[in-house]
N, C-alpha and C positions, 0 to 999 in steps of 0.2 A: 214131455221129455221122452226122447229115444231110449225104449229099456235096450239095444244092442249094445254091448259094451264098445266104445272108441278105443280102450287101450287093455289091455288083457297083460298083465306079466305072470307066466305060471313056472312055478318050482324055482324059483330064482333063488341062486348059492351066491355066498361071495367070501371067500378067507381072507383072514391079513395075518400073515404068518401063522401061528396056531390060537388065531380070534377067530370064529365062525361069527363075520358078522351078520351076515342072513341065511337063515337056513330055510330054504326048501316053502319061500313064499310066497302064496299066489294076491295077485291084487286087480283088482279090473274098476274101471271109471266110463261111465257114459259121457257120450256127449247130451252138453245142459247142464250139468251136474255138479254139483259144490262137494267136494268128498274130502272130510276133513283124515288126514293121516296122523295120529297121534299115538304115544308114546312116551313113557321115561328117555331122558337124557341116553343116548347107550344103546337105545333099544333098537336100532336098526334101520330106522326110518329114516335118515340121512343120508344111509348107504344104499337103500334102494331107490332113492330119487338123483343121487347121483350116477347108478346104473343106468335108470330112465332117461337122464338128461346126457347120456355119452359121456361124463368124467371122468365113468370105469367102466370097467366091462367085468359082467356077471364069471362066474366059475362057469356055473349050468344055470339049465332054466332057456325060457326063450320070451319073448316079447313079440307080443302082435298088434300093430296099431292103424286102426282105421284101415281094418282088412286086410293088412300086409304084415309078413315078418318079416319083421327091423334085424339087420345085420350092426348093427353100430360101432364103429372104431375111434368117435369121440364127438363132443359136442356142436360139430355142422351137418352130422348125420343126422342127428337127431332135430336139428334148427329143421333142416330139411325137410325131415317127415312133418313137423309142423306143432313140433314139442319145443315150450322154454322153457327156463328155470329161473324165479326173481327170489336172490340171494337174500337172507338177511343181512347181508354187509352188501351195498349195493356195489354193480360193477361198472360203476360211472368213472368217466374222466374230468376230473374238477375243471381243469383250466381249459376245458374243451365248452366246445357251444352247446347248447340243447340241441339243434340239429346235427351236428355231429355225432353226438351222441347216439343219438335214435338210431343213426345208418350209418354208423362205424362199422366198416366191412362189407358193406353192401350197400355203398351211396348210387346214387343212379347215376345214369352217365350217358353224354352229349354227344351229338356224331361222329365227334374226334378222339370219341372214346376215353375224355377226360370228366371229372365229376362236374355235373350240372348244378349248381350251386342254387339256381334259382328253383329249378325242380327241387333238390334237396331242403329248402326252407317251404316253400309252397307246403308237400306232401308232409312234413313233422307239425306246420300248423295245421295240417286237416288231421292230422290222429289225434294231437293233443283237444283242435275242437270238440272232436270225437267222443273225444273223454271229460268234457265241460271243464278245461284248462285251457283256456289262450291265455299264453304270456310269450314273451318277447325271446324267439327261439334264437335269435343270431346272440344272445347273451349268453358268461358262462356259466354253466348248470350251478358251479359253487356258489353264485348269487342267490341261488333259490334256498327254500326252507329244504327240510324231508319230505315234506306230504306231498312240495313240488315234484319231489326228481323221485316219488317213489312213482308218480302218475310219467313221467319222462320210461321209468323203466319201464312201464305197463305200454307203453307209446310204442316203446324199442321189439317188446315182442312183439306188438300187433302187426308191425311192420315187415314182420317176418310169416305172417300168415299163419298166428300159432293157433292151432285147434284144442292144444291141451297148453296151459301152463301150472307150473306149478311155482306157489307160493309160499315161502318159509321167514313164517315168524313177523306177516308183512307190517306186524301194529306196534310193533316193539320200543320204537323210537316216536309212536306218534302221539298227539292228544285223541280223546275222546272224540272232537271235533273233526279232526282231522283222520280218527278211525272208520267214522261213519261216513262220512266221505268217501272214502277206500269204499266201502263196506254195499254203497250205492254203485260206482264204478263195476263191480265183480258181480253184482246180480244182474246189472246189464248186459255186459260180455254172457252169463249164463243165458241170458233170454233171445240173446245171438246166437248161441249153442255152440260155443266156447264153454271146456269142459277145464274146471279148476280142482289141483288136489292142494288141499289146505293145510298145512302146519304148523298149529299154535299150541301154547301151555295154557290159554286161558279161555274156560269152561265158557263163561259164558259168550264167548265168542261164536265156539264151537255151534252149541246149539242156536245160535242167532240166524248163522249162516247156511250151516250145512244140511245137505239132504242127506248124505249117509255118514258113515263115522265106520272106518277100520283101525284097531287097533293093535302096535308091534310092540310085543315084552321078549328082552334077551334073546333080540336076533329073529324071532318066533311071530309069526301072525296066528293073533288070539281072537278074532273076530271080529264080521262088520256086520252092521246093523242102521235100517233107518231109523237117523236121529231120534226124527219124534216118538221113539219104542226105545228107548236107550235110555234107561233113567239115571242121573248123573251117577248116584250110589255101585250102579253096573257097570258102569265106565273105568271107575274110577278104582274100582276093585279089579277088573279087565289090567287096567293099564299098570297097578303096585303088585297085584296078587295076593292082594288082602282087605281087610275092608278097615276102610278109614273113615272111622263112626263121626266125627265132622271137620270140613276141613279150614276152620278157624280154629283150631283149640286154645285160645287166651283162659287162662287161669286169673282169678280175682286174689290179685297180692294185698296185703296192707302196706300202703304208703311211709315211709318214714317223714323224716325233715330233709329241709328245701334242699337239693344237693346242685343244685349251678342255678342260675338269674341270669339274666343277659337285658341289662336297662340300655334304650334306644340306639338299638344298632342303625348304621348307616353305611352306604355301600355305594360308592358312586361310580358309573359305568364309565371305561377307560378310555373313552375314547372323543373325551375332548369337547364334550356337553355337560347339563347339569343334571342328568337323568340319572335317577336313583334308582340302584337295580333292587336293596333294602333298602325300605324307607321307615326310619325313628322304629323298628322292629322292638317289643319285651317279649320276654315270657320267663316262664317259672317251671323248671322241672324238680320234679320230687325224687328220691330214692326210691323205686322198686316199681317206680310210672313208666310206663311207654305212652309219649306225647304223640300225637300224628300231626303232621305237618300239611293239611289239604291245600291245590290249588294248580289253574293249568300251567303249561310246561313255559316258565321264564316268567311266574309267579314274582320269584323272590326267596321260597322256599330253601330250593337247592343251594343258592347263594349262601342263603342264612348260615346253611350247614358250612359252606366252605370257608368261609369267616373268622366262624368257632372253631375253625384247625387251623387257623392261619396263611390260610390261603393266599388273601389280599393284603398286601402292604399299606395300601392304600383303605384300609376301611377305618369307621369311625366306631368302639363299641365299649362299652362296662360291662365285664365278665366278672360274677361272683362263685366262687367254685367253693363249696362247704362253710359258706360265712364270707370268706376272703377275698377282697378284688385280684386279682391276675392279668397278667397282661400276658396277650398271644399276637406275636406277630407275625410267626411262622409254624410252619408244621413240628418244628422240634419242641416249639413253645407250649406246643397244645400236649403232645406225646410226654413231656414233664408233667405234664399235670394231668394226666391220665387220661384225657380225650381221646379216640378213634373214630375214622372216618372210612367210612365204606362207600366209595364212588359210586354212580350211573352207569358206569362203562368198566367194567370189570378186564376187556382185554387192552384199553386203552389206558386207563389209570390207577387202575384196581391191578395189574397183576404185570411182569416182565416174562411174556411167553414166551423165550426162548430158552429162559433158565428154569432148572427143574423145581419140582414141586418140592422138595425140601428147602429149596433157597426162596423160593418163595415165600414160603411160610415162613422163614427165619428174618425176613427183607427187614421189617421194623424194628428187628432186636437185637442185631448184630452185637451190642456192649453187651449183654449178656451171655454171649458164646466165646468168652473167652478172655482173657488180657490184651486191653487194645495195644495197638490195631491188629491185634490177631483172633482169627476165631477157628475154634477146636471143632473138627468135625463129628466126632462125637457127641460134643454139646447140642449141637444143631441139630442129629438126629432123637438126641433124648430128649429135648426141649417137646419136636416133633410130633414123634409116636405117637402120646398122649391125646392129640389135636385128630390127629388123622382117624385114634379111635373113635373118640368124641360125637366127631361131627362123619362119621363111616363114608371117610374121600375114598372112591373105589381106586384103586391106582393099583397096578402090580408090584411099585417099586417107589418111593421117594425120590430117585433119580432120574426118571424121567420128565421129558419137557412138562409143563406145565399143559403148552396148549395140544398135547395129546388125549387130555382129558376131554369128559364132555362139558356141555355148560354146567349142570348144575354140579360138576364136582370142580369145577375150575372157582364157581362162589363158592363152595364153601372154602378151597384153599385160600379164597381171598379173604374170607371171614377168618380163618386160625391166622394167619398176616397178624389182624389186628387183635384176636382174642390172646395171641400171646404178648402183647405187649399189657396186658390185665388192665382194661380202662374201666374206670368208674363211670364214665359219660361216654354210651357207645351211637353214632352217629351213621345213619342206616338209609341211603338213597338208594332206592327200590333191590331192597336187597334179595327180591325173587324173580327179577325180571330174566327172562328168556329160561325159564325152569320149570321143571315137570312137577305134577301134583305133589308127588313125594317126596323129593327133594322137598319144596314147601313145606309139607309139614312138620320135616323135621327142625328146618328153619325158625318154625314157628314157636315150636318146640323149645328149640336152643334160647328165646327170646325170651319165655317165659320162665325157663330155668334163669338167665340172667337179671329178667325183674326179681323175681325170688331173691337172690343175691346182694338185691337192693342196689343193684344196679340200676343208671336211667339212661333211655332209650330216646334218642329223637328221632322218627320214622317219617320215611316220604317214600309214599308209593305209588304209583300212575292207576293201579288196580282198587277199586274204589271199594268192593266187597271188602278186599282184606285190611285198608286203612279204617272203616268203620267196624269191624269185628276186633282185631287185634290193639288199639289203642284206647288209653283209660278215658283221654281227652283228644277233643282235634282242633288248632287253629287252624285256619282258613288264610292265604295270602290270596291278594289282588291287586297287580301293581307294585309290588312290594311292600306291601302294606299288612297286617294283620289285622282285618275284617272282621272277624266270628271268633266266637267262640265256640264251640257243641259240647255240650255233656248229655247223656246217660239216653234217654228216650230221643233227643234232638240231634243224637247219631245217627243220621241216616244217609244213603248215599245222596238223594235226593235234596236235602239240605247244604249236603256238602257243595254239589254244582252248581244248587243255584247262589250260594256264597260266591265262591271260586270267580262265576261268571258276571255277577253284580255287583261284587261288592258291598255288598248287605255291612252297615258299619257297627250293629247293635251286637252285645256280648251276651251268651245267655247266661 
């Protein structure tokens, strides 16, 4: 590996009205080099890869890349010098082809100086070959999975001759399967000497992948260091500014009586087959239990959850809620009876980000703020306050937008949503994904105060450390099916995969 740095940014400032979101940061990346950038939610790291990628332009400071100082006035300048940037919301056009996509903007072009279509498909299957993906480029990208059109993005910058890309959050939406995949793709590009800077919340990624690690708290660069000398504990105190003696804290509750059953659920997929997304699904949660829910992504799991809130009109199930059968056939049906549901996708289901964070918070409770159909605005902020304490949503102001915040304060507003609707049966789809250590642990925190409470928890989470540390028990789906059981010593991550991926049908 070239120790000459490729990319150098020194002193870089950046204000948003009177926010100093980077003050006075230096950051350099070789080429070859996997450099993971991490960070709390907030901390700045956004804002400087958005300076790097031409989005914005720095206050001060200067950027030097691959020998030259970069002038940058927005994101073709910096295509140019031979920088990308693969979004976590990808910037694909659905009903556009896969080769469109890859050379949207810079398709090649025929003597007539019109696009050569056959060149254009030719060269998208040599980069996707490239990348051990051949699939049918003149199709639209919306046909493919995620893992397809994240390797279509990775297509799109190579195509542009990128020396540096930068990657944020690239595992977020994927299976384990389909991370390692990713994960083979990006140490090839490195062994090409394509230089990658990495931004993920999740630890063990970190150190899987990366050669060095810089870390940004409030705006501030607090240090970088080669990974393999960077023991998580230093990391992770780096990145809160305190030390966070483990980051599972589950507390051991005493169980009450059974508080919901759910005898053979059934879930058949909409679209005109017999395929069963649950299949005959039970299980039994207790008062003061957090269940885990293990298995890969379109298990049957997530479904499960959405079921239990009324999602599907169409499903087949026996709900027992404190003794009692209930019937839910919609989300109002389940919110009666004190279920809560906390989506996958927090800006898509979980949260209306153009309304501010007090409406948001108040979205599920609106009868309670006041004589319908009217709600008192002071109800809404009194309701509030308590929440925003609670769970410490950093926010300047309850009125503003929602999606101003960062991630992990945007879940936890999505978490007060449902915690002020006060559910005895709180329903938990990866309720830490795209979020910082700390965040987490508060999280975790919050969860174990709520088993306390005798509350019960159904938990599904893609991060396999924290469904084996944080749950008392874990079913395992496969197919829709419930497969496994795990208790106590037989919780391991390792168990839980090879369930998930087998099918293993024995109960421990």
């Amino acid at each position: 590996m070239s120790q000459a740095p490729l990319l150098q940014m020194r002193q870089i400032d950046k204000w948003f009205g009177g926010v100093h979101a980077v003050s006075h940061v230096d950051f350099d990346v070789r080429a070859g080099e996997i450099h993971a950038l991490i960070g709390e939610n907030g901390a700045g790291k956004s804002t400087l890869v958005r300076i790097l990628s031409g989005a914005i332009q720095a206050d001060a400071g200067e950027i030097v890349f691959d020998g030259r100082k970069l002038h940058m006035r927005g994101p073709k300048d910096a295509e140019a010098a031979g920088i990308a940037m693969i979004h976590q919301e990808l910037s694909l056009c659905p009903n556009m082809s896969v080769a469109e996509n890859i050379f949207l903007g810079s398709e090649p072009l025929g003597p007539m100086r019109t696009v050569s279509w056959r060149r254009l498909r030719a060269d998208a299957e040599s980069y996707l070959r490239h990348l051990d993906t051949p699939i049918d480029v003149t199709r639209a990208v919306e046909e493919y999975g995620i893992a397809t059109q994240q390797m279509v993005e990775v297509a799109k910058v190579l195509s542009r001759n990128a020396k540096l890309i930068v990657m944020d959050e690239p595992t977020s939406a994927l299976t384990d399967t389909e991370a390692q995949r990713l994960f083979e793709i990006i140490r090839a590009l490195k062994a090409e000497g394509v230089a990658i800077v990495y931004i993920s919340h999740k630890m063990e990624e970190i150190y899987e992948l990366a050669d060095r690690v810089t870390v940004m708290r409030d705006s501030h660069w607090i240090g970088t260091a080669e990974a393999s000398d960077l023991a998580p504990g230093q990391l992770i105190e780096w990145m809160v500014g305190r030390k966070i003696e483990t980051l599972f804290p589950k507390r051991s509750v005493e169980l009450g009586e059974e508080l919901l059953r759910v005898e053979d659920a059934v879930l058949r997929a909409n679209d005109g087959t017999d395929r069963l997304l649950v299949d005959h699904a039970s299980l039994s949660l207790r008062a003061g239990e957090i269940l885990g829910l293990g298995g890969l992504r379109g298990a049957g799991n997530s479904e499960l959850l959405g079921l239990l809130f009324g999602q599907f009109s169409h499903a087949d199930v026996e709900v027992c809620l404190r003794g009692e059968r209930v019937r839910i056939g919609r989300p109002s049906d389940a919110l009666a009876q004190r279920i809560a549901l906390l989506t996958n996708d927090r800006k898509t289901t979980g949260l209306v980000l153009s309304m501010s964070v007090l409406h948001n918070m108040t979205l599920a409770s609106l009868k309670r703020m006041g004589p319908t159909p009217l709600v008192v605005p002071r109800e809404e902020v009194r309701a509030a306050l308590p929440l925003r304490q609670r769970l410490s949503v950093k926010t300047a102001s309850l009125d503003i937008e929602v999606s101003a915040l960062s991630g992990g304060n945007q879940q936890k507003v999505a978490l007060a949503k449902w915690l002020m609707t006060e559910p005895d049966v709180l329903l938990l789809d990866e309720p830490t994904r795209g979020i910082d250590v700390g965040a987490k642990a508060e999280i975790y925190e919050l969860m174990n105060e709520l088993a306390s409470q005798g509350k019960g928890i159904l938990l599904i989470t893609s991060e396999l450390p924290e469904l084996v540390e944080m749950s008392d028990r874990i079913l395992v789906f496969h197919r829709g099916r419930i497969t496994k059981e795990l208790r106590g010593e037989e919780m391991t991550q390792q168990n839980v995969m090879a369930a998930a991926m087998s099918g293993a049908s024995s109960h421990a």
